[in-house]
C-alpha positions as CSV (number, residue, x, y, z in Angstrom):
1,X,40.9,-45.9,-1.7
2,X,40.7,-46.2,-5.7
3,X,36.7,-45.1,-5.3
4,X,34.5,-44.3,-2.8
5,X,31.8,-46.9,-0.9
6,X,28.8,-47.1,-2.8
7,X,26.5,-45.6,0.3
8,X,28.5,-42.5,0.1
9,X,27.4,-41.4,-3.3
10,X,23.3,-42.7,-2.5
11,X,22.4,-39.1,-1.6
12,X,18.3,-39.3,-3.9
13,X,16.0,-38.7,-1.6
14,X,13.4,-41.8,-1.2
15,X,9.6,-42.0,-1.1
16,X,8.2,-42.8,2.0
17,X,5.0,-45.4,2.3
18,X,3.1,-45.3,5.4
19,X,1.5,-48.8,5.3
20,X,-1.4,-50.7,7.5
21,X,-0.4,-54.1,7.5
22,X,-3.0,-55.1,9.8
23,X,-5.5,-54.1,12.3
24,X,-3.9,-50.9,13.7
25,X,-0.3,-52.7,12.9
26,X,1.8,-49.9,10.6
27,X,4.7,-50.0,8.4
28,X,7.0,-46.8,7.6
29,X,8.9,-47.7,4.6
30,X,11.1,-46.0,2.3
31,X,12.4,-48.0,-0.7
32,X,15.3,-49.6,0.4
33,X,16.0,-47.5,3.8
34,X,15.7,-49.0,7.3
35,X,11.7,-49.2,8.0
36,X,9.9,-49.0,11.2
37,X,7.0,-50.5,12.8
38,X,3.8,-49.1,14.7
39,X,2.1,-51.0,17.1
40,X,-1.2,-49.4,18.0
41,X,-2.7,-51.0,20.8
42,X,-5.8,-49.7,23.1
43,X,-3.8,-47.3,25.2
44,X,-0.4,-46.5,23.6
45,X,1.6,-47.0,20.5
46,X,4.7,-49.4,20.6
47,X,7.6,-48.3,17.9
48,X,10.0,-50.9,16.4
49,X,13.0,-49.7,15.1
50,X,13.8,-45.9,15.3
51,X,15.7,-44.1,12.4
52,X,18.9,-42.9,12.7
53,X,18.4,-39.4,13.5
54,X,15.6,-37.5,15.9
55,X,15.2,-35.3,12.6
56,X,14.3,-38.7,11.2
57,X,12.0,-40.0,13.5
58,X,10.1,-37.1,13.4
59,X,8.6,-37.8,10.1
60,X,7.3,-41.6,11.7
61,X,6.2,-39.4,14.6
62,X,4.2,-37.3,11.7
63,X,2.8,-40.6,10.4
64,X,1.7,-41.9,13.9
65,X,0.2,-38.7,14.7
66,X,-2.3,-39.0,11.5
67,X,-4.1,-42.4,12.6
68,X,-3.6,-42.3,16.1
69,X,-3.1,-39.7,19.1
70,X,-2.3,-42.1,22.1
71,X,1.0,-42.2,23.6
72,X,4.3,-43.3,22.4
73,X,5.2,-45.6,25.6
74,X,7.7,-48.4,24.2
75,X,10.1,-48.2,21.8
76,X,11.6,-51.7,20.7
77,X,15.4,-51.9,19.4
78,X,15.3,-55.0,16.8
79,X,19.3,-54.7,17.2
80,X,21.9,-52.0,18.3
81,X,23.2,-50.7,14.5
82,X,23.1,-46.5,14.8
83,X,20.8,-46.6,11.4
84,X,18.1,-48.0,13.7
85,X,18.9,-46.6,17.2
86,X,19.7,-43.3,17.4
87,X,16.9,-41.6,16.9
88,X,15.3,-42.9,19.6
89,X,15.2,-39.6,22.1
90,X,12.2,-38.4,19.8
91,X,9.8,-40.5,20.5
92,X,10.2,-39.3,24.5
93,X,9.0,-43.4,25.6
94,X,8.7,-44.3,28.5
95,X,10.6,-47.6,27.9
96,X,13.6,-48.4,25.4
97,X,13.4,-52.2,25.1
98,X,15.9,-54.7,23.9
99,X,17.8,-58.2,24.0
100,X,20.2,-58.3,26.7
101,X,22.8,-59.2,23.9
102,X,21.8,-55.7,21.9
103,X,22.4,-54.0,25.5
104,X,25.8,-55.2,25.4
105,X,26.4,-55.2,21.9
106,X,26.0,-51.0,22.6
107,X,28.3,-51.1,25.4
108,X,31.1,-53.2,23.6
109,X,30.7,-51.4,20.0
110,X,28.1,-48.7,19.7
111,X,30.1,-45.9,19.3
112,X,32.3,-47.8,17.3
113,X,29.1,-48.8,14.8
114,X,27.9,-44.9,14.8
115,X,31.2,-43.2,13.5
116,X,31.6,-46.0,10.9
117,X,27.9,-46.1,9.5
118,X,28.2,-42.6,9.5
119,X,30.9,-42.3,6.7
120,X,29.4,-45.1,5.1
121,X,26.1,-44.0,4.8
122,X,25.7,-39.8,5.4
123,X,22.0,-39.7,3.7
124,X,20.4,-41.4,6.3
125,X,21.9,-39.6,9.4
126,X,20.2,-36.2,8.3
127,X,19.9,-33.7,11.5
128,X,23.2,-36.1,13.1
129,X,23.8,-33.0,15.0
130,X,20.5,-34.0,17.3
131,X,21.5,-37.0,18.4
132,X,22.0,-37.0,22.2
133,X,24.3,-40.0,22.6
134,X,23.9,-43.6,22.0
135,X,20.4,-44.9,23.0
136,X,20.4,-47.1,25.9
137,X,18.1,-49.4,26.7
138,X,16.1,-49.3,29.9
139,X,14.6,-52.7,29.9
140,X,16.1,-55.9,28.6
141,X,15.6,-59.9,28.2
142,X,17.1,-62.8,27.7
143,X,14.9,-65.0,25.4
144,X,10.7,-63.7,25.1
145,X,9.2,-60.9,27.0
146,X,5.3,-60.2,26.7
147,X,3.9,-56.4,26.7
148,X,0.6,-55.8,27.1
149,X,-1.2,-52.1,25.4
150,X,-4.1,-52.8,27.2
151,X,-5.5,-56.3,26.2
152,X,-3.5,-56.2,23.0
153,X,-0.9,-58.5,23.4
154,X,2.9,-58.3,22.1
155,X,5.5,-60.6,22.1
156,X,9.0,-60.1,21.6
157,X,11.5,-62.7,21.0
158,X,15.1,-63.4,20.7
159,X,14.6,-66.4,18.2
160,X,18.3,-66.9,17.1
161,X,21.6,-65.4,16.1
162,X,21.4,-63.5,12.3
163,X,22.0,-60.1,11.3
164,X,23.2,-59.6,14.9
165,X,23.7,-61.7,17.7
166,X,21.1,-60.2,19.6
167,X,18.7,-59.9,16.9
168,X,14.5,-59.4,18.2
169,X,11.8,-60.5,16.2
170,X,8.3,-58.7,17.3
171,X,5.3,-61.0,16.9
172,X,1.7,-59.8,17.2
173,X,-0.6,-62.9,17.8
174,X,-4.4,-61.5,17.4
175,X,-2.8,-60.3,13.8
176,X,-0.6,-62.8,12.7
177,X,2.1,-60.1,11.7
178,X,5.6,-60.6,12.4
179,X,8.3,-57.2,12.9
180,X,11.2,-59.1,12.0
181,X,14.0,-56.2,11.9
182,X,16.9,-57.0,9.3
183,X,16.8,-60.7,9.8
184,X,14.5,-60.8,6.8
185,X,15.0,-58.4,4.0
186,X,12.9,-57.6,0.7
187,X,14.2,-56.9,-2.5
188,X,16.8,-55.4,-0.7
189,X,20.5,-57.0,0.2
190,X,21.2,-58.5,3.9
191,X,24.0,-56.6,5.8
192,X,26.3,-59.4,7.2
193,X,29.2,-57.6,8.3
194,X,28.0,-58.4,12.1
195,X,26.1,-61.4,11.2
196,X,26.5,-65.1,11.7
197,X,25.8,-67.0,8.2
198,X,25.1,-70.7,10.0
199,X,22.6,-69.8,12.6
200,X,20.1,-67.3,9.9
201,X,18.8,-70.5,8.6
202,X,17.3,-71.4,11.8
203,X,16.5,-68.0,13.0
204,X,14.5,-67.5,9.9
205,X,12.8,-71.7,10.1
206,X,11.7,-69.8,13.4
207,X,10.1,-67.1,12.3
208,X,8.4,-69.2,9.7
209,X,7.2,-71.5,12.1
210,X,4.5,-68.9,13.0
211,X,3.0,-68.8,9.9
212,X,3.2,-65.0,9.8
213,X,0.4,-63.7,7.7
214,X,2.2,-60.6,7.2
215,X,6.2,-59.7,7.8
216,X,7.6,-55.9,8.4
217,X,11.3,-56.6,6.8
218,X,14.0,-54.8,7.9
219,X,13.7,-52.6,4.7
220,X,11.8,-53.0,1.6
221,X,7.8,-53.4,1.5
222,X,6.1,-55.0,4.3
223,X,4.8,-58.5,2.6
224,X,1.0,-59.4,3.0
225,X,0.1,-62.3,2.4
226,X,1.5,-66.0,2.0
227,X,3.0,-65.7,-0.8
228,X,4.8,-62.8,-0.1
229,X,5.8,-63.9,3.5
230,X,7.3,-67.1,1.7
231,X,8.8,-65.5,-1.3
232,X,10.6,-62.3,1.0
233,X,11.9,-66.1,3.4
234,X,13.1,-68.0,0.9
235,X,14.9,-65.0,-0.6
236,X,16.2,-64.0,2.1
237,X,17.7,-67.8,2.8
238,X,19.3,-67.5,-0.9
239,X,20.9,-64.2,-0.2
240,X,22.4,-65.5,2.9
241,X,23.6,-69.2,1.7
242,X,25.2,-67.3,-1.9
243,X,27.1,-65.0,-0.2
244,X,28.4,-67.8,2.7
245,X,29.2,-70.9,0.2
246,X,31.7,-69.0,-2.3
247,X,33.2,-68.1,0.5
248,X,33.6,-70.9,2.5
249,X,34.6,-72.5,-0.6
250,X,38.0,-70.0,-0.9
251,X,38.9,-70.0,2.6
252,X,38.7,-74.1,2.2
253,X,42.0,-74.1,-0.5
254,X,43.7,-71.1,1.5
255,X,42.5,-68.5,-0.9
256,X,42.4,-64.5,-0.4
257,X,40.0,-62.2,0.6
258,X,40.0,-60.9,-2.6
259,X,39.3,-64.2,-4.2
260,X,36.3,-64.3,-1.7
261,X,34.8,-60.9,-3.2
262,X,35.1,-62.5,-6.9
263,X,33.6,-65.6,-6.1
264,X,31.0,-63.8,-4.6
265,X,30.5,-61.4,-7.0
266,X,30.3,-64.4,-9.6
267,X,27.6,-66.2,-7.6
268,X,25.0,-62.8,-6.4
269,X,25.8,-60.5,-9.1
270,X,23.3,-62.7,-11.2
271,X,20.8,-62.8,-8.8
272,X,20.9,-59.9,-6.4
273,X,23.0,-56.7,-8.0
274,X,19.3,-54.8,-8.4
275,X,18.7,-55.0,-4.8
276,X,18.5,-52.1,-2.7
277,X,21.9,-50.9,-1.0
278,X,23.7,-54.4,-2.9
279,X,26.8,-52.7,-3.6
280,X,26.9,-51.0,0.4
281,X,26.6,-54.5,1.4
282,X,28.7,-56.5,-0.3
283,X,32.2,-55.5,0.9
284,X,31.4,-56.4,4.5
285,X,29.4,-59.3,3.9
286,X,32.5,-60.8,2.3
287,X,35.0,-59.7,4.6
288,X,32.4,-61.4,7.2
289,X,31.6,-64.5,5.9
290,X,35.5,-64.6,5.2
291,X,36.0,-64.6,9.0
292,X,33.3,-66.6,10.2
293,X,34.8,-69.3,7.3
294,X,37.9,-69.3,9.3
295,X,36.1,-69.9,13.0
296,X,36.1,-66.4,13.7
297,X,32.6,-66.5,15.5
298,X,32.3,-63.0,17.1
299,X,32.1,-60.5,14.2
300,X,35.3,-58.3,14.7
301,X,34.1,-54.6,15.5
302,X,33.8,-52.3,12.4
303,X,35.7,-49.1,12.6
304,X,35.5,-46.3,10.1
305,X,39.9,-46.9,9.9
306,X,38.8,-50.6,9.8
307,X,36.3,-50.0,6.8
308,X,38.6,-48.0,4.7
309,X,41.5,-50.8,5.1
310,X,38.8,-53.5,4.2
311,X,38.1,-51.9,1.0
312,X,41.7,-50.7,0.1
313,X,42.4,-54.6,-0.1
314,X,39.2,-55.8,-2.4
315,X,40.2,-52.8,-4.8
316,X,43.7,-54.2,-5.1
């Protein structure tokens, strides 16, 4: 390759915020890197999303442990990427919930998905050597399943096909706030390289259509508020819809992958190159869109050989 992924290079450490969103309802954030949610409820703590690493985890366990000293008993997998998985085993739950689509998403490509985020990305897989194995779920669904901790009352949802195909969306009704994992971003790019451009519309009109007073994105700030619950939608929408169309638009008149990444580049660059991890993204979002263009709708599985032959052809 003529230069490295951008990821590989992102070694500055970021600063963490440790956020109430809500009654009891927490988000760990950390400009631009994969966040995680805390549930509180009146007799144990529901996590959303785990970091990548149990060394990671730890400092959201450290967070927990200064507002709250009940038990970690469910940890929630928004989708099956390693970045939010694998640090699971710290949290010692009781119960690793997730789609039954993210169950098999693990089994078909999990291991595939580690090894390749892990060259991509090394900062954010500090203390790898801890990691156990892939994280497995223990319970799954379909469509909705309800959790109870105590009277509070927490439902998670498989809305719709986006980021992934088994995508979860946590919804907390007494609060009106929304854990919506990586199918809405803030001020940060969307990773499409195992998404599905024409269904994130609707996933995200669904997700709207509980007039969320607060969202905890997949990463940036959590958004409290209307305004920025609509803004961090709408934004999202953009990113999604001006990476697809200049695509679609090449692969219409038989043009190259290569063209793809230009037109893209000419349509986001404007609008979106001083978002958080833009340049990691873009190469795969391309290469995905450029597929699901041609009626390719299974996202083909990312190996760390596959990454490195993807990016040798955009730098031709």
């Amino acid at each position: 390759m003529s230069k490295a992924f951008a990821s590989q290079g992102d070694m500055e450490e970021k600063t963490i915020s440790f956020t109430e969103i809500g009654r009891d309802l927490w988000a760990f954030t950390a400009e631009g890197d994969p966040n995680t949610g805390v549930i509180i409820g009146d007799d144990s703590v529901m996590v959303i999303d785990t970091q990548a690493t149990p060394r990671m985890a730890n400092m959201v366990i450290e967070r927990i442990r200064s507002v709250t000293d009940k038990p970690i008993k469910y940890v929630v997998l928004s989708h099956y990427h390693a970045v939010r998985v694998l640090g699971a085993s710290a949290y010692q739950a009781e119960e690793i919930i997730a789609s039954d689509k993210c169950r098999a998403m693990v089994a078909e490509r999990g291991q595939e998905d580690w090894d390749s985020e892990f060259e991509r990305f090394p900062r954010l897989f500090e203390g790898h050597e801890g990691i156990p194995s892939l994280t497995w779920p223990t319970m799954t669904f379909s469509k909705k399943m309800t959790v109870y901790l105590g009277k509070r009352r927490v439902d998670l949802m498989h809305l719709g096909r986006a980021h992934t195909a088994g995508d979860v969306v946590v919804h907390v009704p007494d609060a009106g706030v929304i854990f919506s994992g990586d199918v809405v971003e803030y001020h940060s790019a969307c990773y499409c390289g195992d998404g599905h451009f024409n269904d994130w519309g609707k996933t995200l009109d669904a997700i709207a259509a509980f007039n969320p007073k607060s969202i905890v994105p997949g990463r940036g700030d959590a958004l409290v508020g209307d305004e920025m619950v609509t803004a961090a939608l709408t934004n999202t929408r953009d990113f999604v819809e001006s990476t697809y169309r200049p695509v679609a638009a090449v692969v219409a008149r038989g043009g190259s992958l290569k063209e793809a990444w230009d037109a893209v580049r000419a349509e986001c660059d404007p609008k979106f190159a001083d978002y958080a991890i833009y340049e990691h993204c873009l190469p795969f979002n391309v290469a995905r869109a450029y597929d699901e263009a041609q009626g390719i709708d299974t996202p083909r599985i990312w190996t760390a050989a596959r990454d490195k032959e993807m990016w040798a052809s955009l730098q031709g």
